[in-house]
Structures are given as structure tokens and as C-alpha cells.
N, C-alpha and C positions, 0 to 999 in steps of 0.2 A: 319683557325686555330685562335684561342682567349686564352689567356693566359692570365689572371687578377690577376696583384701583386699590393702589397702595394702602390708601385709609379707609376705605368702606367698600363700598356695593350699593351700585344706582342701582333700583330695580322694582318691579310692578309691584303693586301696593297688594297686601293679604288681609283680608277679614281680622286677623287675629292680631295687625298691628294696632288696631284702635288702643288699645290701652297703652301702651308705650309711645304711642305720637300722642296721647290726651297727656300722658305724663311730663312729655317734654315743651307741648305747646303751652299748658297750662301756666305761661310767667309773661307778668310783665315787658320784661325787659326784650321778650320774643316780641308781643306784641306792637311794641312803641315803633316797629321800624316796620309794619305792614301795613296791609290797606286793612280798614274798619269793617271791610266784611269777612274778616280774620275774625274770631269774639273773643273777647276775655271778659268774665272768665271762659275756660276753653273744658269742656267737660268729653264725658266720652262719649256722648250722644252727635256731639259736634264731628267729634272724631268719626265715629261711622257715618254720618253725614256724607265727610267729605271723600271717605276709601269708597261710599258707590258711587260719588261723583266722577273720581278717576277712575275706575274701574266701566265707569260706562263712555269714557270718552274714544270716539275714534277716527284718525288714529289715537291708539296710545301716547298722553303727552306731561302725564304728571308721574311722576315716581318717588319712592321712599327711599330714603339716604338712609341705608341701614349700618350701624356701626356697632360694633363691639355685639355682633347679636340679634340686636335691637333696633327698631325703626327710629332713628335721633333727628331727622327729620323730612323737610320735603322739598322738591322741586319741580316744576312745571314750565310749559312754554302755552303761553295762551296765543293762538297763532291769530294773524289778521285776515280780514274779509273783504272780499272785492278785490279792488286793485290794491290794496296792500294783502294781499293773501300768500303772497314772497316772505313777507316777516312777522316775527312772535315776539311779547313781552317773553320775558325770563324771568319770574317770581320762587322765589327759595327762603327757610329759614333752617335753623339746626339749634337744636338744643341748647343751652346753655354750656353745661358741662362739658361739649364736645368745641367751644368756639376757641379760636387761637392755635387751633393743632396741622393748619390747610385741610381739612376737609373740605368745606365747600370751595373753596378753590379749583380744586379737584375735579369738585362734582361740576362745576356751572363750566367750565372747561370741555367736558364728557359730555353732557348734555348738550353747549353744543356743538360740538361737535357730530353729536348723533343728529342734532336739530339739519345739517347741511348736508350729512349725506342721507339720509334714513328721508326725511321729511320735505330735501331738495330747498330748503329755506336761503336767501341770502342776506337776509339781515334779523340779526334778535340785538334784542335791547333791553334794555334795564333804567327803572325811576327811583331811585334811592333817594332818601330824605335826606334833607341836608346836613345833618348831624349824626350819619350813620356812615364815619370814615372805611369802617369793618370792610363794610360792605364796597364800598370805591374800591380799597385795596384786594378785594377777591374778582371785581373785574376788571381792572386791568392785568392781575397776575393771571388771567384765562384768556385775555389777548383784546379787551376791551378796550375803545378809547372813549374820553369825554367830548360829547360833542355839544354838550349845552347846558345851559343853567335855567332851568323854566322857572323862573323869578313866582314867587306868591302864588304857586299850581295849587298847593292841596292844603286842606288840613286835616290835624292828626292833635290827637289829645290836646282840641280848642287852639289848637296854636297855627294860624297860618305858614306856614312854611313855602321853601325854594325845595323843588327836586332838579336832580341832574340825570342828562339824560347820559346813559354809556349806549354804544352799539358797538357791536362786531359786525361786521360787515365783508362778505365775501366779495374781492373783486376781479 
């Protein structure tokens, strides 16, 4: 799959990205706003780890956010099973260097987009930690609303936390 926007290109992950997504995932600061089976540190073993993970999913449902070249980050739709089988988490990160410029904006938009006609979905959604505004403000500018506060759901570097829930929803 290729997807060509203004700022990058969503598109199916290549062998030869591991070093450029080890490069980019390898921070902190990526880490603090993902789920724990993300690792930091993030090496390139991790990295190829996770290109045959996507690479063997089908359908196709994770992609590389290539920018300037290079793989700067990722995005996926983990879709659900049984009678939620209509809708998918939306899990993404991007580089550091490339945050603030709409990129993922962009991309969680495209995606999905691709996720409702391609994949027939009518609901995706998003669990953002409560102290990751970034990320609030990239899904509502992709046409998300907030539909909840799940008070005390997770924790994340020791710290119990509130995520919120976003959905797009087709009606």
C-alpha cells in the first residue's frame, strides 16, 4: 500500500527500514506516550522484530510514515474480533525531529480513511495518555471526537494514569 500526502508517504514497511525506524524510535520522549510493549531502549533487533510483524499481517494494517526519504515513523490499525470486528485501535508514533510540522495529522487521517473504505471499518479509535495533548490535537484535526475519559485505565512509567478515548465513527 502507498499513500502520497503533502508531508510524507504512508506506505508498506521494507526490510531496509529497520535502521531508520531503530534511529527514530530509540527516544524517550517517543516512548512515554506508548503502550510498554513498545521497549526502550529500542534497538534494531526490535526494529526487525516488528517490520516482519507487519509485513506478515493480513490484511495489511501497519505502515511506515516515510518522510524526507526515510522511515520517521509508524502507524497501524489493530482491528477488533468478533462482534467488534467493524472497528480498530489506531496506534502511531513519529520521530521526534519530524513532530509539529502536521505530519501525523496527515497520516491518521489517510489511514483512516483507507481503514473505511479499503478495510469496510466503521469505527477506529484512539487511547492517548492523559498528558499527551500532541496527540488529542492530531485526532481531532483527522475528524476525531472525544468520547471519554477512562479515569485510572493504565499505567505508564509507574505512574497510573487517565487515557481518553477519541473515535471516528462512520454514520
Amino acid at each position: 500500500m502507498e499513500l502520497r500526502l503533502s508531508h510524507s508517504v504512508v506506505r508498506s514497511w521494507r526490510a531496509s527500514d529497520a535502521a531508520s525506524i531503530a534511529r527514530h524510535a530509540d527516544n524517550r520522549r517517543v516512548w512515554l506516550n506508548l503502550r510498554d510493549a513498545f521497549p526502550h531502549p529500542y534497538g534494531i533487533e526490535d526494529a526487525r522484530r516488528y517490520i516482519e510483524a507487519a509485513l506478515a499481517c493480513d490484511p495489511e494494517t501497519r505502515f511506515a510514515i516515510e518522510v524526507e526519504g526515510e522511515a520517521a515513523g509508524s502507524i497501524g490499525l489493530f482491528p477488533g474480533t468478533d462482534v467488534e470486528r467493524v472497528s480498530a485501535e489506531i496506534g502511531y508514533f513519529l520521530g521526534e525531529t519530524f513532530w509539529g510540522r502536521g505530519i501525523m495529522s496527515e497520516a491518521v487521517a489517510a489511514v483512516t480513511r483507507h481503514a473505511v473504505t479499503a478495510l469496510g471499518l466503521t469505527r477506529v479509535f484512539a487511547l492517548p495518555f492523559e498528558w499527551n495533548a500532541a496527540s488529542f490535537r492530531v485526532l481531532e484535526k483527522a475528524g476525531y471526537r472525544m468520547e471519554a475519559r477512562l479515569r485510572r485505565s493504565a499505567i505508564k512509567d509507574g505512574r497510573i494514569i487517565d487515557q481518553l478515548l477519541y473515535a471516528y465513527v462512520v454514520d
